[in-house]
C-alpha positions as CSV (number, residue, x, y, z in Angstrom):
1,X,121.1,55.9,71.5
2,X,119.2,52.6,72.1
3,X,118.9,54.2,76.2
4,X,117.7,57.5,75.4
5,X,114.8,56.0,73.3
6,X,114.1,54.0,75.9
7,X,114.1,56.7,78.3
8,X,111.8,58.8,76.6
9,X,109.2,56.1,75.7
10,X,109.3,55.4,79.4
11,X,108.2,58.9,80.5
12,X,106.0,59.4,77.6
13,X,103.8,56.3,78.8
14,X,104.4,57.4,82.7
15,X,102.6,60.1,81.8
16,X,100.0,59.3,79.5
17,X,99.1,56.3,81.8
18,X,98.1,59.1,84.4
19,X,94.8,60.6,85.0
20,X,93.7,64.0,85.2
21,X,93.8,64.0,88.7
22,X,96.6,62.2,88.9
23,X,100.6,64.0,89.1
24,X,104.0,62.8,89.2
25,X,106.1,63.4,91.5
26,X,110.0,62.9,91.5
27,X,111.7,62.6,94.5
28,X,115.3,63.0,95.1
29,X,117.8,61.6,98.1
30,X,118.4,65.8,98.8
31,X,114.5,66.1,99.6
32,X,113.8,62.8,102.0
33,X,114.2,60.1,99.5
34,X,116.2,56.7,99.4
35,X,119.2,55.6,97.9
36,X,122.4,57.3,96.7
37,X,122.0,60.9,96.6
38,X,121.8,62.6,93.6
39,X,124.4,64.3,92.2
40,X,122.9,67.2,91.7
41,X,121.6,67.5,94.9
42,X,124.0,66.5,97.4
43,X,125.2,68.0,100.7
44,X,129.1,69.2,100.9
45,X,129.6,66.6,103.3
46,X,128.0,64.4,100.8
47,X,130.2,65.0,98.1
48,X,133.5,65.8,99.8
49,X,136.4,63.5,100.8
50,X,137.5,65.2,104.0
51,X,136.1,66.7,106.5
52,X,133.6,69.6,106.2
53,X,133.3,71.7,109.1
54,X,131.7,74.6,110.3
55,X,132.1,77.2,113.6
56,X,129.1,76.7,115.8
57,X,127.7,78.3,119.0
58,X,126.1,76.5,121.7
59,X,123.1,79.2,122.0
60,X,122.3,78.6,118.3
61,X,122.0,74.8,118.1
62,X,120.3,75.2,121.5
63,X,117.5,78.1,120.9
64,X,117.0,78.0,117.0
65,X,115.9,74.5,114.9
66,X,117.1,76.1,111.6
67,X,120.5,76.3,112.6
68,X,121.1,73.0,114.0
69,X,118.8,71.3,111.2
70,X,121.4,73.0,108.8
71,X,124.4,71.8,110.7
72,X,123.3,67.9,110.9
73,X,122.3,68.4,107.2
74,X,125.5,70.1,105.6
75,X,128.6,69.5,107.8
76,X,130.5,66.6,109.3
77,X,132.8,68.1,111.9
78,X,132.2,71.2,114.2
79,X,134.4,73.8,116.1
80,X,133.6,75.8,118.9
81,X,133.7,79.7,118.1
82,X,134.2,80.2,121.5
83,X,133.3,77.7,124.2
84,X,136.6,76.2,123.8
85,X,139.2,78.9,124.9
86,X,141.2,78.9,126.8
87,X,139.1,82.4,128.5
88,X,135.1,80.2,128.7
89,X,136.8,77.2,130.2
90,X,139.7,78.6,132.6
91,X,137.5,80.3,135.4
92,X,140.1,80.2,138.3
93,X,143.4,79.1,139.2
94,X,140.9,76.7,141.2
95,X,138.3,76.1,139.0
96,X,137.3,75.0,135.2
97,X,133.7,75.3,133.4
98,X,133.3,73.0,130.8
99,X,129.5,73.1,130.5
100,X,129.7,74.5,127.1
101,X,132.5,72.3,125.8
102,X,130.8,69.7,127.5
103,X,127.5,70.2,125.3
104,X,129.3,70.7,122.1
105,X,131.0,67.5,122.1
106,X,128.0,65.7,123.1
107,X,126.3,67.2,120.1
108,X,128.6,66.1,117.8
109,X,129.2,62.4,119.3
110,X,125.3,61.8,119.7
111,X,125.1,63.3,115.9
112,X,128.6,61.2,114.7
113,X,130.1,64.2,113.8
114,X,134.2,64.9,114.3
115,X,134.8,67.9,116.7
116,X,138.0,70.2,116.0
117,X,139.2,71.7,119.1
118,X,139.8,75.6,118.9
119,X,142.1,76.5,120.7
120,X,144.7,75.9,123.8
121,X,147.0,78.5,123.7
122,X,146.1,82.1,122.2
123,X,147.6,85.1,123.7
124,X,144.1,87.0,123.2
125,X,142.3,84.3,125.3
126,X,144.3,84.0,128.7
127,X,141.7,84.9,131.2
128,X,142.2,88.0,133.2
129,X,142.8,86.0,136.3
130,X,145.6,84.4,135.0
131,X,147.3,87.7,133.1
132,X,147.2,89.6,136.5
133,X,148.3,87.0,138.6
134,X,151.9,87.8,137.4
135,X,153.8,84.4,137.3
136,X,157.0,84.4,136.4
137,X,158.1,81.9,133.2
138,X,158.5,78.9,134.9
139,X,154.7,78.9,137.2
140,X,153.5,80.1,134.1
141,X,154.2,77.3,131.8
142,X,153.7,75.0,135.0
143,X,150.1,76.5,135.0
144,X,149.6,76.1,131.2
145,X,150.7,72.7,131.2
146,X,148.0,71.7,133.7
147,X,145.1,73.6,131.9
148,X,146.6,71.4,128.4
149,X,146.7,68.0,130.4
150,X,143.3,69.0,131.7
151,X,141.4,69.5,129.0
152,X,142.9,67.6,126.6
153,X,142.4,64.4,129.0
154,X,138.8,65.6,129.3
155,X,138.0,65.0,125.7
156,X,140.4,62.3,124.9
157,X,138.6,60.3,122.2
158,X,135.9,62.5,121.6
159,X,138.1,65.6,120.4
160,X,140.2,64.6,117.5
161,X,142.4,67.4,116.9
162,X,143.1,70.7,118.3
163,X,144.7,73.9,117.1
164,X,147.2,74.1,119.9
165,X,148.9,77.1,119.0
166,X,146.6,80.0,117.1
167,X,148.6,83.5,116.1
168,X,151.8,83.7,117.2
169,X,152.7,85.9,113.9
170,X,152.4,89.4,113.3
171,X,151.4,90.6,109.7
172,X,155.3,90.2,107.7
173,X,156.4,87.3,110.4
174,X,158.0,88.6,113.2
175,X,156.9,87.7,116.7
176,X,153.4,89.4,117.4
177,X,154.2,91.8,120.2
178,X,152.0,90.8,122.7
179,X,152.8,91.1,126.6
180,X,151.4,87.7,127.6
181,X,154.2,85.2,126.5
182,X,157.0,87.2,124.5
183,X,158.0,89.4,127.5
184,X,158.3,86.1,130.4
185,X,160.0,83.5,127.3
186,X,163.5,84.4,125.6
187,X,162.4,81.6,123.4
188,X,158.8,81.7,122.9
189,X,159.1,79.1,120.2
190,X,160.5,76.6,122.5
191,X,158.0,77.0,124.9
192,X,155.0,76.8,122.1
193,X,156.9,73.5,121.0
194,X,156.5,72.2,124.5
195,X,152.7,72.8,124.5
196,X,152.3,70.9,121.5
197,X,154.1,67.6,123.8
198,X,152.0,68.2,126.6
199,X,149.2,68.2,124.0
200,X,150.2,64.4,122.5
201,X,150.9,63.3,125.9
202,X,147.5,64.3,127.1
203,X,145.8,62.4,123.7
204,X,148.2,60.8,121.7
205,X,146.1,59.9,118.7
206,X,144.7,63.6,118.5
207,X,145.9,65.6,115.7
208,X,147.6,68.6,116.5
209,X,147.7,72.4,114.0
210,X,149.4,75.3,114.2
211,X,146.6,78.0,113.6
212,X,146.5,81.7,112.0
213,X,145.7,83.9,109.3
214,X,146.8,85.7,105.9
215,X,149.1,82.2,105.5
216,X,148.8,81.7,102.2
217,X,148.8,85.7,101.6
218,X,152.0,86.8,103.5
219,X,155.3,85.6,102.7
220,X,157.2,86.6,105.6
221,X,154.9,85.2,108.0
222,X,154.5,81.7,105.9
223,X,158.4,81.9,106.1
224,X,158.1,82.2,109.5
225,X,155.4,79.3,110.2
226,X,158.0,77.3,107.7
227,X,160.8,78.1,109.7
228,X,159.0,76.9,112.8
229,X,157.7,73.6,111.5
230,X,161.4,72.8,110.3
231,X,162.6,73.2,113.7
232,X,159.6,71.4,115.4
233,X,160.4,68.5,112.9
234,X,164.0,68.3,113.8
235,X,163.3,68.5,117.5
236,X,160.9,66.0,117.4
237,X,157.7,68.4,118.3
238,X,154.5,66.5,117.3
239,X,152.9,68.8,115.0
240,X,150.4,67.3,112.3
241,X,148.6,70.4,110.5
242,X,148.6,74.0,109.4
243,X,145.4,76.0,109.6
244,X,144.8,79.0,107.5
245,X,141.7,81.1,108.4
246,X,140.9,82.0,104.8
247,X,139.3,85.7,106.2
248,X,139.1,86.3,102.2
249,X,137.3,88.2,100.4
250,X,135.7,88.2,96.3
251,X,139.0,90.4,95.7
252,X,141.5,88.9,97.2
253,X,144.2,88.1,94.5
254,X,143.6,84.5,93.5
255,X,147.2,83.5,92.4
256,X,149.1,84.9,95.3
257,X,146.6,83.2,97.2
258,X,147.3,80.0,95.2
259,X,151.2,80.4,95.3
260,X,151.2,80.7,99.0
261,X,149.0,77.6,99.2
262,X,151.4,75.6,97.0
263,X,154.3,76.9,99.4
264,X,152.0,76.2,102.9
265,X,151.6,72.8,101.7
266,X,155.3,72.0,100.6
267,X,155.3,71.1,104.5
268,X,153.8,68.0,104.1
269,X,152.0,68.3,107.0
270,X,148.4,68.6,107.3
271,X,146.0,71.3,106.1
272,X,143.0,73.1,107.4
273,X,141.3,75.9,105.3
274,X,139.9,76.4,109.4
275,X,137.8,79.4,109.3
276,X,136.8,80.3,106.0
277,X,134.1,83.0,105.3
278,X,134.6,85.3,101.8
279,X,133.8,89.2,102.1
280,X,131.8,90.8,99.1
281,X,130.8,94.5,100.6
282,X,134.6,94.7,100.3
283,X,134.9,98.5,100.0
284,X,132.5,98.6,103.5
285,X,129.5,100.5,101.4
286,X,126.2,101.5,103.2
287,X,124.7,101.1,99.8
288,X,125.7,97.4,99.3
289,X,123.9,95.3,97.1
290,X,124.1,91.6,97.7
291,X,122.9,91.3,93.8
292,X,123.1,88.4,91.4
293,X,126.3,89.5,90.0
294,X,128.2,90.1,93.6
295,X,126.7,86.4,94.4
296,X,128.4,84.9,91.4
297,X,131.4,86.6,92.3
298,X,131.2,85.2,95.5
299,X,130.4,81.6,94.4
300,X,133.7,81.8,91.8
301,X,136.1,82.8,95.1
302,X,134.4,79.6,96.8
303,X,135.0,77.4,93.7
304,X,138.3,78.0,93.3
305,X,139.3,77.5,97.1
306,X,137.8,74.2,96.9
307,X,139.6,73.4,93.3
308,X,142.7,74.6,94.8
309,X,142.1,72.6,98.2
310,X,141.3,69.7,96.3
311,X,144.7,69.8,94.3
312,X,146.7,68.9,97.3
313,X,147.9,64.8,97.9
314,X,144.7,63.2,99.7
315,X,146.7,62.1,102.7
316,X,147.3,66.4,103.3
317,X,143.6,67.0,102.9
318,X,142.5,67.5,106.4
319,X,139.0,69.9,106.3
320,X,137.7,73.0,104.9
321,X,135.8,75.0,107.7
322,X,133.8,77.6,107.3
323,X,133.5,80.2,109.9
324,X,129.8,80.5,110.8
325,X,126.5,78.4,109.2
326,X,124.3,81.1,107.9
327,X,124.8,84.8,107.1
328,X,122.0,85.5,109.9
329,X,124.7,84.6,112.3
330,X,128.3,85.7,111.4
331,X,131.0,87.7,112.9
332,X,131.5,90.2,109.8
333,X,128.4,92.0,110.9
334,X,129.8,93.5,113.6
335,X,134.0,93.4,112.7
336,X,133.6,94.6,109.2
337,X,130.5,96.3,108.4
338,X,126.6,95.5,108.6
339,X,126.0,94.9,105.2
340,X,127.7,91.7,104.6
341,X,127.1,88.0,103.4
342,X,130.0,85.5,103.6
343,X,128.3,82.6,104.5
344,X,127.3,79.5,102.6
345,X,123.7,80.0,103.8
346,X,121.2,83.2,103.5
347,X,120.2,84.3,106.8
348,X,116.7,82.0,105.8
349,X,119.0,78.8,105.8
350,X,118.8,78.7,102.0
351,X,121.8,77.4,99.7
352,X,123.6,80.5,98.2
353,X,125.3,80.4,95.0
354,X,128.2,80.2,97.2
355,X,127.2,76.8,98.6
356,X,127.1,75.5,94.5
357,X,130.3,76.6,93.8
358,X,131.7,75.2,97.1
359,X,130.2,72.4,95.6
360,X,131.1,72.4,92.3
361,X,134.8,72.6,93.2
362,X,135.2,69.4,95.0
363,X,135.8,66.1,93.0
């Protein structure tokens, strides 16, 4: 009681000691000022205990202020959304380009931020050089184990974990049924077991994921992922994390999604929420309105990812990624429809509801 009277004696003489002409003017740590930063104000990467990161292109932090303003300002770890497949990087059986990588990693260790490495092996990113060149199973893993050693040995240090492996599940867990790798390997598993050692052996103190989506959302491929790690464990395959892409949406069902999460996590390995972005035009309308009530829909879905993230043991709490920085620049526009918004940041760089509830569900 004593402390509120205080405080309110204290501003009523601030103010009456101030002239006409004079103002007062509060600053606070969110808007340039010193000290702690307010709690009402901070930055997710402020607040959070792990790792916040986002998906950035080089073009964007290059050509646009904004963006890379918003990155330094909000996020502590970054992940290529390209630059780092295996497709950008592998030019020729000859020949690498790493000028993109390169820049991206310089970014983030001249800005001390943590740089997730997305990804080595993804049957959707072999370049076209490589698919036609027809090895058989043996020059091909040969060929992949180079391109591993390489490029994890490139960034040894400065790249601190990698998804490895990304989407090797089709929707209900069976083996996608892709031509790349399933028709040369009888045993695909054993052959994405050994990328993961040529990964360690390339950087042994990077961390090394599994990557793909609908985890927490589709039992049989979950079993499957579980069924993989168990044998990876018994084998000895050094594998740290599971990544799920969290593609949601303001509908998804939040207790399956929560259930699945428990069960992702009974791993005890690592986990990623690695490329999260939340739908709200989720019937695709042309008449979509991103209104006050679909924001707060949207800013309840983030909340209770980051409640339920922030539920797991600290030693499993890895980093929540979103997929994209502002809703100027995401890839819904063009995969789902036109009229979407799933970002943490309007397309004017300006803190959604979304971002608050992101917020609001961390400790």
């Amino acid at each position: 009681m004593m402390k509120q009277y205080i405080l309110v004696a204290l501003t009523a003489w601030l103010f009456a000691s101030c002239s006409n002409d004079e103002k007062v003017v509060f600053i606070n740590a969110d808007e340039g000022g010193t000290g702690n930063p307010n709690p009402i104000t901070q930055t997710l990467k402020e607040k959070a205990k792990f790792k916040i990161g986002a998906a950035v292109k080089m073009k964007d932090l290059q050509n646009e202020a904004n963006y890379k303003n918003a990155v330094l300002k909000h996020y502590s770890q970054i992940t290529a959304e390209f630059e780092m497949k295996m497709a950008s990087i592998w030019t020729s059986s000859t020949a690498y380009n790493y000028a993109a990588a390169d820049y991206l990693v310089s970014f983030a260790q001249d800005n001390k931020i943590e740089v997730h490495g997305h990804t080595l092996v993804w049957y959707d990113s072999f370049p076209e050089w490589f698919k036609k060149a027809q090895y058989d199973s043996i020059a091909f893993e040969s060929k992949v184990k180079v391109y591993i050693t390489d490029v994890v040995g490139r960034y040894k240090g400065k790249v601190k974990s990698w998804d490895v492996v990304n989407e090797i599940f089709a929707d209900g867990g069976a083996m996608r049924n892709e031509t790349v790798i399933n028709s040369l390997f009888k045993d695909p598993i054993g052959f994405y077991g050994r990328c993961f050692r040529y990964a360690k052996a390339a950087d042994p103190d990077a961390k090394l994921f599994y990557n793909d989506y609908s985890v927490v959302l589709d039992a049989g491929k979950r079993a499957a992922i579980k069924k993989m790690v168990t044998r990876f464990k018994a084998n000895g395959v050094p594998i740290d994390g599971l990544g799920d892409q969290f593609h949601y949406a303001t509908d998804t069902n939040r207790q399956t999604m929560k259930t699945g999460f428990t069960d992702m996590a009974s791993t005890g390995l690592l986990i990623h929420i690695s490329e999260l972005d939340i739908k709200v035009n989720t019937s695709k309308s042309d008449s979509y309105a991103f209104n006050d009530v679909e924001n707060q829909k949207q800013a309840e879905t983030y909340k209770y990812i980051t409640t339920m993230y922030e539920e797991l043991p600290q030693t499993q709490k890895f980093a929540i990624s979103t997929w994209g920085v502002t809703d100027k620049y995401t890839w819904l526009t063009s995969f789902w429809h036109s009229k979407e918004y799933p970002l943490l940041l309007d397309a004017d760089y300006n803190k959604k509801p979304a971002y608050q509830g992101f917020l609001d569900g961390l400790k």
